[in-house]
Structure formats: structure tokens, C-alpha cells
C-alpha positions as CSV (number, residue, x, y, z in Angstrom):
1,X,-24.6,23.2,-4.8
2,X,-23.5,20.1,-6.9
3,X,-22.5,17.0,-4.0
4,X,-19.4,15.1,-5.3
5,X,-18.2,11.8,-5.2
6,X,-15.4,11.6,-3.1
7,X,-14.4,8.1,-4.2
8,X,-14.3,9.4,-7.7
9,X,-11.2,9.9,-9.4
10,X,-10.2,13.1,-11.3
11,X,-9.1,13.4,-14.7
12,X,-5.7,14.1,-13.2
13,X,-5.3,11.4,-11.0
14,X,-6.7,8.9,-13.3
15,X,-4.2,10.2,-16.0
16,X,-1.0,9.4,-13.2
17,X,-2.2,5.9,-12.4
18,X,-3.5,4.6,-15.8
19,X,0.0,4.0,-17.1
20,X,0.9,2.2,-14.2
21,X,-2.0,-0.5,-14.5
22,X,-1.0,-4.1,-15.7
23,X,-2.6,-5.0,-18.8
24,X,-5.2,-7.9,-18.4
25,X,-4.5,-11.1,-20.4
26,X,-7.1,-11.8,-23.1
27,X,-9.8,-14.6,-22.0
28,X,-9.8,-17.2,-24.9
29,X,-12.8,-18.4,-23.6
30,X,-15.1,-15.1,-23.4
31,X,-16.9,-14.5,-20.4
32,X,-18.0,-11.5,-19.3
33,X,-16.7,-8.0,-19.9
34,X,-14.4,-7.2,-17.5
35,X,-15.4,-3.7,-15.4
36,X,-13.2,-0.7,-16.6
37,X,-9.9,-0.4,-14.7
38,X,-10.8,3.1,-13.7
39,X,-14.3,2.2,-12.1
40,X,-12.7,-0.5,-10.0
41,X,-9.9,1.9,-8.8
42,X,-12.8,4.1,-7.5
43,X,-14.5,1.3,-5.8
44,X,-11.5,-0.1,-4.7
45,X,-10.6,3.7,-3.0
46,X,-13.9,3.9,-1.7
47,X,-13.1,1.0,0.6
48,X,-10.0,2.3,1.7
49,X,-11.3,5.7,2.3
50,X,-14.4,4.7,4.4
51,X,-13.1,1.4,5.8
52,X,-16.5,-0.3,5.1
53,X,-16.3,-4.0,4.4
54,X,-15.9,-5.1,1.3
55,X,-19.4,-6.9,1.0
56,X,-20.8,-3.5,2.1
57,X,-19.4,-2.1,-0.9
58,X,-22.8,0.0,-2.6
59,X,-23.2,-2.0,-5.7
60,X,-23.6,1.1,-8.4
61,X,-19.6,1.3,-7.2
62,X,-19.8,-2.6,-8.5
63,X,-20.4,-6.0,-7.5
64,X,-18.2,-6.6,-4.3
65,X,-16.5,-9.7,-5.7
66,X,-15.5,-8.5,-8.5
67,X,-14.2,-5.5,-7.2
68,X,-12.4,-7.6,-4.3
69,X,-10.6,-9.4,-7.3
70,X,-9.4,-6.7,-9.0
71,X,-7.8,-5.5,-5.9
72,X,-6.6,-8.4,-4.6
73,X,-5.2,-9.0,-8.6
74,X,-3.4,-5.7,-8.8
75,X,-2.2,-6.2,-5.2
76,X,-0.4,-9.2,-6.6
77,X,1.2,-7.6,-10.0
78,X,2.4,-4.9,-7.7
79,X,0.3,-1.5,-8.8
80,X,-0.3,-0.5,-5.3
81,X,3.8,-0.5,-4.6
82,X,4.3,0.9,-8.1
83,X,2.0,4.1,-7.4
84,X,3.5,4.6,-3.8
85,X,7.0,4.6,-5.3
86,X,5.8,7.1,-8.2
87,X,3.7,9.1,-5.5
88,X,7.2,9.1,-3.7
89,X,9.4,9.9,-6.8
90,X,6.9,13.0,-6.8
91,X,7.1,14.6,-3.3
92,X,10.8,14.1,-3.4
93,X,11.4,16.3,-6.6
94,X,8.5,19.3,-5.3
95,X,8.9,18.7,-1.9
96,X,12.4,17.0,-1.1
97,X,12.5,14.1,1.5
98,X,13.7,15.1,4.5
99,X,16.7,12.9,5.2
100,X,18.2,14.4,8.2
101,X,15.7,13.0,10.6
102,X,13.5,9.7,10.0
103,X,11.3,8.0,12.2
104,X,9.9,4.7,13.2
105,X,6.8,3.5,14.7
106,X,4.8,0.6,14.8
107,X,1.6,-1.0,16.4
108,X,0.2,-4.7,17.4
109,X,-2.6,-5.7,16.5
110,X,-4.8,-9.2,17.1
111,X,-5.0,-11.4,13.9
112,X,-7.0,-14.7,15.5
113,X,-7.2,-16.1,12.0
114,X,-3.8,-14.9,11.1
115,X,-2.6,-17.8,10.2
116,X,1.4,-18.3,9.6
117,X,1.8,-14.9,9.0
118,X,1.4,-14.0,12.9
119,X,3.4,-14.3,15.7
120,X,2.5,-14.9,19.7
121,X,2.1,-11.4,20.9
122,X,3.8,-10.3,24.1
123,X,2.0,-7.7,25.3
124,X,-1.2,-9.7,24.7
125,X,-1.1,-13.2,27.1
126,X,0.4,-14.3,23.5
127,X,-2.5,-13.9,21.7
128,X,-1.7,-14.1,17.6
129,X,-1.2,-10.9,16.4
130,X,0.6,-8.3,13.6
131,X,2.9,-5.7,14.0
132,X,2.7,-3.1,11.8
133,X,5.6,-1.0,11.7
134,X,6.5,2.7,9.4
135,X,9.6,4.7,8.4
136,X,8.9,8.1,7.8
137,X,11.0,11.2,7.1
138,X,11.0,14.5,8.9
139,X,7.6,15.6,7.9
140,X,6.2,12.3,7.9
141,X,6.0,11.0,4.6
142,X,5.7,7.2,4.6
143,X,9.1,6.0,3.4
144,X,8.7,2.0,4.0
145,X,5.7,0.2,6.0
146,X,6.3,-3.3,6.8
147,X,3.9,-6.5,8.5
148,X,5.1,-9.3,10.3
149,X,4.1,-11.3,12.6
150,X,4.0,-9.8,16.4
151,X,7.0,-11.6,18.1
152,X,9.4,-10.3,15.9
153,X,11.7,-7.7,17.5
154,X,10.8,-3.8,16.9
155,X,15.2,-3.8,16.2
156,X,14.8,-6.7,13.6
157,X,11.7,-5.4,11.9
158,X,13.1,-2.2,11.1
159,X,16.3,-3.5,10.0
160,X,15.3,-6.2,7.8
161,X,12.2,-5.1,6.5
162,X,12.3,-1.2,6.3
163,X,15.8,-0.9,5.6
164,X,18.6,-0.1,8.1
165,X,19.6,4.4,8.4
166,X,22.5,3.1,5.7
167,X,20.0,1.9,2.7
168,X,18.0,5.1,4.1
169,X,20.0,7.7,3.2
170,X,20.1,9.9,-0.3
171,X,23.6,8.7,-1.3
172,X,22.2,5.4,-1.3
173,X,19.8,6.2,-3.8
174,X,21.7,8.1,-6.3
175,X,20.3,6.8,-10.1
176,X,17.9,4.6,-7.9
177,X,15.3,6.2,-8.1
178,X,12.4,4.1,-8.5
179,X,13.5,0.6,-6.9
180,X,13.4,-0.7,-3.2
181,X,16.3,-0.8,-1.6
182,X,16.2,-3.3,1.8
183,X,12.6,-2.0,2.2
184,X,13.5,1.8,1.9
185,X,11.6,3.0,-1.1
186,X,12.5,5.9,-3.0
């Protein structure tokens, strides 16, 4: 029996994202080839699915920092957002969201070297913390995640960063289709 990669990507999947990927601005001054955008996907998915660090990465993957800057370069031109609101597009026309009941959680976590992006945490003897917080619809499908810092109000994350039940809703998205709207993406 033939063992797979799991942190290989399919023909199919590969197909789905590769449109999505920003094209890389030339390098007037050479250098190195850059790594293929689908080999760095793969490492970059191997990561997430394991949860390994990235220095741990298993080099015929690629070379940990230069995976870790594709990632962290993508993360900036937006393709992670841009395949959750395609991946979202898609389960709402096969599957349909389910907007009659949504829910909300959230968790703290410590971030010592969180910097300004962390709050004092209450439930912690104000340690510096996160709070991560979801919206999801009636069968659970991710609708908004948000982060802040771990003194902001549970009422005031949800409304100002996943979107308050009025942005939430499917009138609100009619012809909207593939834009946030107050954190609520669709």
C-alpha cells in the first residue's frame, strides 16, 4: 500500500487556490529562484496541520525561512482571507449557511511577548494575554474569527470585530458576496 503525503496538495485543491495567489514582483537584481508557490503552500499546510514549529519544518518540505516568508508574505497580501471567503462562497451555494442560529465563542490565552497587541487578562492575575474569539453558523462553519488583546469585553469583541447579528444576517449580504462586512464574512 502506497503511504501519502498528507501535507500534499491535490490537483484539485491546487487548481482552487492558484488563481488566488498574488503574483511575485520581478527581482531586478537576480537572486535566487524563488521556491514554487505550490511547494510552499504544502509546507506552509504542513505546519498548520501538525503544529510543529516552524524551524522544525523537515527540510525536503523547504528551508524553514524561506517558507516562514512566504507565509508571513501572503499573510500580508491577504491570500489566507481571500481562500476563507472563496472556501465560504463555496459551502454557502452546496451547503447553505445556516442563518437562523449563529454562535459565539472565544478563549484567552497568555502572550508574555505579546507586545501591544495584548491586553491585561482578568482571569489571569493580569497576566498579558489574547482572546480569540469565533462566529459560527448553526452547523459550525467559521463565519468571522477575530484577536485582540485579553481585556477587551467578550460584548465589544463580537460587535466590533465579528460583526454585530445585523451585518450577520443574509439580507445583508445580498450582491455581497465576497467582501467583509463589519467582520462577518460571506
Amino acid at each position: 500500500m502506497v503511504r501519502t503525503k498528507p501535507w500534499e496538495l491535490s490537483e484539485e485543491v491546487w487548481e482552487r487556490v492558484r488563481p488566488l495567489i498574488p503574483e511575485r514582483p520581478p527581482r531586478p537584481k537576480g537572486g535566487r529562484p524563488a521556491r514554487s508557490d505550490r511547494q510552499m503552500l504544502s509546507a506552509i499546510l504542513y505546519v498548520l496541520r501538525t503544529g510543529i514549529q516552524w524551524n522544525a519544518l523537515p527540510r525536503e518540505l523547504g528551508a524553514c525561512t524561506t517558507v516562514y516568508d512566504r507565509f508571513r508574505l501572503w499573510e500580508q497580501q491577504g491570500l489566507f482571507e481571500r481562500i476563507w471567503q472563496v472556501g465560504l462562497q463555496e459551502y454557502d451555494e452546496l451547503e447553505g449557511i445556516a442563518w437562523q442560529w449563529q454562535s459565539m465563542d472565544g478563549v484567552m490565552t497568555k502572550a508574555p511577548f505579546g507586545g501591544a497587541a495584548t491586553g491585561a487578562n482578568p482571569t489571569d492575575r493580569g497576566k498579558r494575554g489574547t482572546k480569540r474569539s469565533q462566529l459560527s453558523d448553526g452547523r459550525g462553519m467559521p463565519l468571522a474569527v477575530s484577536i485582540a488583546g485579553a481585556n477587551r469585553n467578550d460584548m465589544r469583541v463580537g460587535r466590533d470585530d465579528l460583526g454585530s447579528s445585523d451585518d450577520c444576517t443574509p439580507d445583508s449580504h445580498r450582491g455581497k458576496t465576497s467582501a467583509p462586512v463589519s467582520g462577518c464574512w460571506l
